[in-house]
Legacy VTK file of the C-alpha trace (Angstrom):
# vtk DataFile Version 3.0
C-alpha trace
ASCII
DATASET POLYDATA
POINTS 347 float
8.580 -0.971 -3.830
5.650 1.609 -2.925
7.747 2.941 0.143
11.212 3.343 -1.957
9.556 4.727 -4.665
7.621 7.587 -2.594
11.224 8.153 -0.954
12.622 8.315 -4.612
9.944 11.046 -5.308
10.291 12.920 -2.201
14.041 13.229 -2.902
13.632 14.396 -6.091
11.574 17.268 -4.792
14.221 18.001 -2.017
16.980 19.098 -5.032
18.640 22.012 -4.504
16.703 24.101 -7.585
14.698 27.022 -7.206
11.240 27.212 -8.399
8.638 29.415 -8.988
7.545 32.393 -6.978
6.470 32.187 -3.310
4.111 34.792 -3.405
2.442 33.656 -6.430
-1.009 31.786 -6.857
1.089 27.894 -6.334
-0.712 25.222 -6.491
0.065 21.259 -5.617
-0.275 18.510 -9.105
-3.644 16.966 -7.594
-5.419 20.265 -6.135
-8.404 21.040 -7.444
-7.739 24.004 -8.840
-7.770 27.791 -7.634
-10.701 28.813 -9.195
-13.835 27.789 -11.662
-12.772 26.285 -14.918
-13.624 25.480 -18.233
-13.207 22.149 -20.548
-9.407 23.279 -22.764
-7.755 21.619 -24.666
-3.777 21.847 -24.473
-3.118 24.947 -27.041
-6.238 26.654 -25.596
-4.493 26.064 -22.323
-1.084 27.521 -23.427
-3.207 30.247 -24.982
-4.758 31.028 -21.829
-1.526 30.939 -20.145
0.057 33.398 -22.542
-2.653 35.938 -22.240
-2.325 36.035 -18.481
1.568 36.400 -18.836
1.210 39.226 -20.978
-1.935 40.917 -18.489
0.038 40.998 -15.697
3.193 42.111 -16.510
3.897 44.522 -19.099
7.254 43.516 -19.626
6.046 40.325 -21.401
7.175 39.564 -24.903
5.747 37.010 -27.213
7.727 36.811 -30.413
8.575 33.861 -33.312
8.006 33.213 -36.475
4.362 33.411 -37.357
3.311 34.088 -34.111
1.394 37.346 -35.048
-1.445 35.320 -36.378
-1.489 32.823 -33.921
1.290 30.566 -34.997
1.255 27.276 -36.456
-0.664 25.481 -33.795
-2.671 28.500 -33.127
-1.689 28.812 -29.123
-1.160 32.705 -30.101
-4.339 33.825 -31.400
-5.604 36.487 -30.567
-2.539 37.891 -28.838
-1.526 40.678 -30.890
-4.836 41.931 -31.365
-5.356 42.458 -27.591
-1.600 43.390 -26.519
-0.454 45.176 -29.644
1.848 44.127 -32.124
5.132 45.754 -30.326
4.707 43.121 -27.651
3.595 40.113 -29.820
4.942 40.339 -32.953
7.105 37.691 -36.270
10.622 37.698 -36.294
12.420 36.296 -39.585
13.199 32.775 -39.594
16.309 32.549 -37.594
16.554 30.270 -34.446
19.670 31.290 -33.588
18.696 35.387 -33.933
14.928 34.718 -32.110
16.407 33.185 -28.990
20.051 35.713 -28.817
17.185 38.517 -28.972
15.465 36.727 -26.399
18.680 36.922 -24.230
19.168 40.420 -25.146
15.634 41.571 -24.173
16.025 39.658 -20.577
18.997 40.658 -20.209
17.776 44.384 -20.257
14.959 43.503 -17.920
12.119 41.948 -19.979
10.527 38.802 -19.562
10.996 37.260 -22.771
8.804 34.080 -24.621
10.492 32.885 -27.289
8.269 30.355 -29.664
10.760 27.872 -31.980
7.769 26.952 -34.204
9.401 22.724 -34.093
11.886 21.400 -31.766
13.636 19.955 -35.003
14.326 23.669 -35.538
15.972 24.346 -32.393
19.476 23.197 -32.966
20.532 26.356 -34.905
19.950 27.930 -31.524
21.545 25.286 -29.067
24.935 27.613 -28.854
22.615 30.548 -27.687
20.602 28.539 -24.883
23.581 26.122 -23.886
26.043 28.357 -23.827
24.877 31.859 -23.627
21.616 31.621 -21.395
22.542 28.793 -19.140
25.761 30.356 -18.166
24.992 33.582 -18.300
24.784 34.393 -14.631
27.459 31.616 -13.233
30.333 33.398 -15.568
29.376 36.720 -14.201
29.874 36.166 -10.289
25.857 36.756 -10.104
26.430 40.082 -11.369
24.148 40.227 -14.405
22.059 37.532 -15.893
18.906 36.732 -18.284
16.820 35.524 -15.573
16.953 37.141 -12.090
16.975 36.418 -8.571
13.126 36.692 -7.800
10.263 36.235 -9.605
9.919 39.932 -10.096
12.870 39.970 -12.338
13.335 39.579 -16.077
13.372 35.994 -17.480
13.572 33.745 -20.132
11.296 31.136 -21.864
11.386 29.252 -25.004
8.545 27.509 -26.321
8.126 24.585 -28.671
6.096 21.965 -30.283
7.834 19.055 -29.700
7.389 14.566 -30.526
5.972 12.784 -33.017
2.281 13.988 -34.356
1.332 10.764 -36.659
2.992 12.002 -40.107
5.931 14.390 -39.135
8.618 12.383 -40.482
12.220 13.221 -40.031
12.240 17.303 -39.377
8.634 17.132 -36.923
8.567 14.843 -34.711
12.150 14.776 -32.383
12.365 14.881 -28.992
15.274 16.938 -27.965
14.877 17.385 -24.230
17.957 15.271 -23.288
20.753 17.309 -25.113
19.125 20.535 -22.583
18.353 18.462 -19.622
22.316 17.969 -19.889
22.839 21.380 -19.026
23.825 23.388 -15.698
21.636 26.311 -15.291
18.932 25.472 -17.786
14.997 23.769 -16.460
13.026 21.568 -18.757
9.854 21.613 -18.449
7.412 19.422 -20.527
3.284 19.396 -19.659
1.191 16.083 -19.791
-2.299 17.950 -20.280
-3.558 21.179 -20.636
-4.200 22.099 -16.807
-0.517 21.209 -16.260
0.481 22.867 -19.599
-1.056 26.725 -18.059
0.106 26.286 -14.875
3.769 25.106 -15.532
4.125 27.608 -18.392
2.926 30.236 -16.257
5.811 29.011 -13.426
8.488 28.986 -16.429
7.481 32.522 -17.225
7.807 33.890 -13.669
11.139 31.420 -12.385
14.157 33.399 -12.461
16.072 30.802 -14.186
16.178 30.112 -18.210
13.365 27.681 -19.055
12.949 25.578 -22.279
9.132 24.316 -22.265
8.708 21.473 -24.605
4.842 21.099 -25.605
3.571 17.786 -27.352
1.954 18.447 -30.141
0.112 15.327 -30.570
-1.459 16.906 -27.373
-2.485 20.079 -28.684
-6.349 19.293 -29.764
-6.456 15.494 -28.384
-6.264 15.993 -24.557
-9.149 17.597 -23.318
-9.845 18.457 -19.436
-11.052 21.001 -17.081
-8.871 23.897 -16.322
-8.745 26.889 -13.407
-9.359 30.108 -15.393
-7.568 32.017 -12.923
-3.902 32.535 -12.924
-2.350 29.680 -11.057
1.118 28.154 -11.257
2.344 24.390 -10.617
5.541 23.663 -9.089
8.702 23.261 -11.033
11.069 20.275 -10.663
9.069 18.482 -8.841
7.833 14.598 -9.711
3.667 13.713 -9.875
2.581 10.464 -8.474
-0.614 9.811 -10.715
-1.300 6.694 -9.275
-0.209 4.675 -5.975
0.487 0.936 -5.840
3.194 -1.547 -4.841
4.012 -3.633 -7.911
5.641 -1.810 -10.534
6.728 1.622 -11.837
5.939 3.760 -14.625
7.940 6.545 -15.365
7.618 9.401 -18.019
6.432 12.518 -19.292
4.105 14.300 -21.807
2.359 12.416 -24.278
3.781 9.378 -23.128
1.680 9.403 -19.617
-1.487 8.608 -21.673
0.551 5.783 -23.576
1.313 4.172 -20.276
-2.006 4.806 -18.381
-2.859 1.933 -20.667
-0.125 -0.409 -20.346
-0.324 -1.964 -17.140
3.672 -3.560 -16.932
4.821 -6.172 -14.793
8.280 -4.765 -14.447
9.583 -1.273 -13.865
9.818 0.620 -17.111
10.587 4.011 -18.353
9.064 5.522 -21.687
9.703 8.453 -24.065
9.728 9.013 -27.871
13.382 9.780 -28.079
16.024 7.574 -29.115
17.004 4.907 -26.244
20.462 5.855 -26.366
21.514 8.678 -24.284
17.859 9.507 -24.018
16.651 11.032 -20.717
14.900 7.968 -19.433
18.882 6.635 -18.422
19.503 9.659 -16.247
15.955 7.835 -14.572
17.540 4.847 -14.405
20.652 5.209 -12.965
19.044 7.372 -10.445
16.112 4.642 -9.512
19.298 2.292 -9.173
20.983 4.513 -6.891
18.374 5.110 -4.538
16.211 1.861 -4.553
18.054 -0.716 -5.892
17.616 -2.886 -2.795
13.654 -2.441 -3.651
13.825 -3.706 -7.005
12.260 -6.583 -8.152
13.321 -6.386 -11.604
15.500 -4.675 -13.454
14.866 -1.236 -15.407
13.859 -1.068 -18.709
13.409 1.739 -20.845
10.506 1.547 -23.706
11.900 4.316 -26.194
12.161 4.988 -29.678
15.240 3.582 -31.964
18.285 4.982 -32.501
17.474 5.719 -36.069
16.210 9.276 -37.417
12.602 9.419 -36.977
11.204 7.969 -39.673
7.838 8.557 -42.016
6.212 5.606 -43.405
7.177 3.185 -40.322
6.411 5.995 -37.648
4.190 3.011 -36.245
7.394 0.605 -35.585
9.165 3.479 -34.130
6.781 4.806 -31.666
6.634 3.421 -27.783
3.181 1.831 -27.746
1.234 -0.097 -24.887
1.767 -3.445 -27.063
5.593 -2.683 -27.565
5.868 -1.865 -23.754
3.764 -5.221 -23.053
5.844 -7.403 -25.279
8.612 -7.076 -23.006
7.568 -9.422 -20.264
5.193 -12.025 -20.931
3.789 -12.475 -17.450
0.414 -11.721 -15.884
0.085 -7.917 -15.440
-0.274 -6.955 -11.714
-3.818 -5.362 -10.700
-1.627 -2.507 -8.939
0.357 -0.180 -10.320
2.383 3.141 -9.742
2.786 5.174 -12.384
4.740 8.508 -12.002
4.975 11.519 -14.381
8.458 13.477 -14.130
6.557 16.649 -15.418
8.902 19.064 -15.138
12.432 18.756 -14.793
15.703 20.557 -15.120
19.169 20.909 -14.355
LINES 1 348
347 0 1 2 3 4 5 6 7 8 9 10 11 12 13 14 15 16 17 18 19 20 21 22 23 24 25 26 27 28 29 30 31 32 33 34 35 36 37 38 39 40 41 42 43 44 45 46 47 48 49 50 51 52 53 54 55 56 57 58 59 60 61 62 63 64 65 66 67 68 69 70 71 72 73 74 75 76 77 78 79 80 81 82 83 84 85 86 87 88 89 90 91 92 93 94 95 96 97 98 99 100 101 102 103 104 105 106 107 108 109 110 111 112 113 114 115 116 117 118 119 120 121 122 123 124 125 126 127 128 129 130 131 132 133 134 135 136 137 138 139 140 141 142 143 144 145 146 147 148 149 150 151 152 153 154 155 156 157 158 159 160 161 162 163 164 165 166 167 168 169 170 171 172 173 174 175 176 177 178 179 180 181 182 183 184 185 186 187 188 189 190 191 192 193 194 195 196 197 198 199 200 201 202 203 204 205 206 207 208 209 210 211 212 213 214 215 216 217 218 219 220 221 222 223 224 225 226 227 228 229 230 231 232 233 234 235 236 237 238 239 240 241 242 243 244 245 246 247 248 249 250 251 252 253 254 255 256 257 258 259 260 261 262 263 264 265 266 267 268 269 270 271 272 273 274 275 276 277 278 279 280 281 282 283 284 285 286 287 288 289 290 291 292 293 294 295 296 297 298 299 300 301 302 303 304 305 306 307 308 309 310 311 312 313 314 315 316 317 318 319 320 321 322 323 324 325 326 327 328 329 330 331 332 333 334 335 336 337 338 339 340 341 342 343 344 345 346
């Protein structure tokens, strides 16, 4: 299982999509870091991230609603007081207007962040990404686009808060990265902590391809590690093995790695928030099928949340726990495991 998963991995980071910049500060998942750091949590981390964006290139643009007081979940602070408020600054509440000016402004050379202050909110705005900045090069022959063919050209990044938080209920807590990771032309990126969460942001900023960056916000103050102060970027579209092993499989990303660091499965299993159906975790599937089903010991199942709006009051019977993921077999867990995080991904 070991061996076909690693060649499951590797293949995943042989895909034909471009990543960040080669002359860049890169960085592998499990080095050490590029520099001294400092305990962050996540939102300092994407804080920290933004700053550096905006340092080094002065065609940075951090705009949303609320931003100019450090947004909702206070990863802005400080922001426009340091770059001014014509480079961070509130725009009205409008998804669909924040991320067509966010096309605009890359479009005319500008690397533009976009913040959608929930993911619930972003659906106004799924005609703009899906069929405005994914497509915006491929229609034009390569002739013009919103991102650019190096990492010294324009680009595009939308940020937002995304999953459940503990009391959310219907309109903040979704998990909409399957209806983008659908998409030609568009990356998804989501972080699992906050070391991950600067250095991917910091590669979505710089890739010259539109990026949607999904951060979970039951994230923002909980996880807690030590991160490089310098400015460093991770590798896009590329898988992390957190742990080797050679009885079972765990598969996932963002909040959900620190559900399934505790549930130690005897069966191959792959967890999110989102609904089961049509949720990203089958695009896992089919490919772990695909490549390894002669390796298989069992089949694939997905620990997920229902297909039923996200509820309130019963958040707790929706959520993919350790016990829900350990109800599904009944056997004696294995004292090996492998469990892999697909941190970023795209399409």
């Amino acid at each position: 299982m070991a061996s076909g998963l690693r060649r499951f991995v590797g293949s995943l980071s042989r895909r034909n999509l471009s990543t960040a910049c080669a002359n860049k500060q890169l960085i592998q998942q499990h080095d050490g870091g590029v520099g001294s750091g400092k305990s962050l949590n996540l939102y300092s981390a994407i804080n920290q991230a933004l700053h550096i964006a905006l340092e080094t290139d002065p065609r940075a643009y951090v705009f949303g609603e609320d931003v100019g007081f450090g947004g909702v979940f206070r990863c802005t602070t400080g922001l426009a007081d340091r770059f001014g408020k014509s480079r961070v600054f509130n725009t009205p509440l409008c998804e669909q207007g924040i991320v067509g000016f966010a096309i605009g402004l890359a479009a005319m050379g500008n690397r533009a962040i976009a913040e959608i202050q929930f993911a619930d909110y972003i659906f106004p705005a799924f005609d703009q990404i899906v069929n405005e900045a994914a497509k915006f090069r491929y229609r034009s022959g390569n002739q013009f686009n919103c991102g650019g063919p190096s990492c010294d050209s324009p680009g595009l990044t939308v940020r937002a808060p995304y999953g459940a938080v503990g009391h959310g209920g219907h309109y903040h807590s979704q998990s909409p990265e399957a209806f983008f990771c659908h998409v030609p032309g568009l990356k998804v990126v989501i972080p699992r902590s906050p070391r991950q969460a600067k250095g991917l942001l910091l590669s979505c900023i710089r890739d010259p391809n539109p990026v949607v960056f999904f951060e979970p916000k039951w994230l923002y103050r909980l996880s807690v590690e030590e991160v490089p102060e310098d400015d460093y970027m991770l590798p896009l579209s590329e898988a992390e093995v957190i742990r080797e092993g050679s009885d079972i499989t765990l598969v996932g990303w963002g909040a959900q790695l620190s559900i399934m660091e505790q549930a130690c499965l005897d069966a191959e299993k792959i967890s999110h928030e989102a609904p089961v159906t049509g949720g990203f975790g089958a695009e896992i599937s089919a490919s772990i099928l695909e490549r390894c089903f002669l390796r298989l010991e069992a089949p694939v199942a997905r620990v997920c949340g229902l297909d039923t709006p996200f509820p309130l009051v019963f958040e707790p019977f929706y959520m993919p726990t350790k016990n829900k993921a350990s109800c599904l077999e009944s056997f004696k867990v294995p004292a090996q495991h492998c469990c892999m995080n697909l941190t970023a991904h795209g399409s």
